[in-house]
C-alpha positions in Angstrom: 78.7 8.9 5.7 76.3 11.6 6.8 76.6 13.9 10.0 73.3 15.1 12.0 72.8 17.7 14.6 69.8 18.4 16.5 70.2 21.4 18.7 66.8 22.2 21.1 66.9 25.7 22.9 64.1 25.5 25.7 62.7 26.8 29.1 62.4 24.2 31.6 58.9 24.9 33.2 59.4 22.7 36.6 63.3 24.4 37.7 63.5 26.6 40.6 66.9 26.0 41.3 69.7 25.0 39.3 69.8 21.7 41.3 67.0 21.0 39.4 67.7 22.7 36.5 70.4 20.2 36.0 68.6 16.9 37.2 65.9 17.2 34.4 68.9 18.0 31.5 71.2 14.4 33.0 67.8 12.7 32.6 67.2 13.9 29.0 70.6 13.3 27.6 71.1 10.2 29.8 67.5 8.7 28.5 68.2 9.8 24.9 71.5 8.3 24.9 70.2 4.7 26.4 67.5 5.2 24.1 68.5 6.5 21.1 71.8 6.2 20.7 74.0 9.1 20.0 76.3 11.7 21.6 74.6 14.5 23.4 75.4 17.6 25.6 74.2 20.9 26.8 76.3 23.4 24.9 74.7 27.1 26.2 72.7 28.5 29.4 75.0 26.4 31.7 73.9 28.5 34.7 70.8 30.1 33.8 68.2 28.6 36.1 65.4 27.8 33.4 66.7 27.8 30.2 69.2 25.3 28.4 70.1 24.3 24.8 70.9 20.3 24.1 72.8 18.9 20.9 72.9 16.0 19.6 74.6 14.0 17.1 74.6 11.1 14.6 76.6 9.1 11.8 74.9 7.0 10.0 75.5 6.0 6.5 71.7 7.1 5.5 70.6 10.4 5.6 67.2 10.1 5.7 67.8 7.5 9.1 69.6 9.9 10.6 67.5 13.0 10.1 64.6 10.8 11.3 66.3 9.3 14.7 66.8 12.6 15.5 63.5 13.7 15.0 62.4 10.6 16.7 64.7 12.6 19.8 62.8 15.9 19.6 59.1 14.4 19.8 60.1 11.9 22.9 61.8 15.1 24.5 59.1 16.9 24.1 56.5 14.9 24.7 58.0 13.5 28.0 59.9 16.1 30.1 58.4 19.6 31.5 59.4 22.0 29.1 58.9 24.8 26.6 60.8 24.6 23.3 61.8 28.0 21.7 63.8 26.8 18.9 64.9 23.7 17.7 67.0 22.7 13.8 68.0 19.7 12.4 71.0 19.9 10.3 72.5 17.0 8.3 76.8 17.2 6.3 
């Protein structure tokens, strides 16, 4: 059995209120969810207007498929929503 976390700090370019702040992070976890999956949450900047950090988990009983679903996460995250990533890490237990 193998754990794996994907956390992604980033500025949200299109939020000028926390109204929207929030609509854009539902949509992300909610579409990587469907799409993907796994558990996900925002875990820090709950009220800063711009900024958020996701997480997201897996079990799988293959490392490597895990390590790549989640990358499969980052690059349709950031390829599809208005935003900045300032850090992102994959870890894997």
């Amino acid at each position: 059995m193998h754990v794996h976390v994907l956390t992604i700090t980033f500025i949200i370019n299109d939020a000028y209120s926390l109204k929207d702040k929030r609509r854009i992070v539902k949509s992300i976890i909610q579409k990587s969810q469907g799409r993907f999956k796994v558990s996900a949450a925002e875990v820090a900047f709950h009220d800063i207007l711009n900024q958020s950090e996701l997480a997201f988990g897996i079990v799988t009983s293959d490392a490597k498929l895990g390590k790549k679903r989640l990358e499969d996460i980052f690059a349709f995250i950031e390829s599809t929503y208005p935003i900045m990533v300032t850090e992102y890490n994959i870890a894997g237990m």
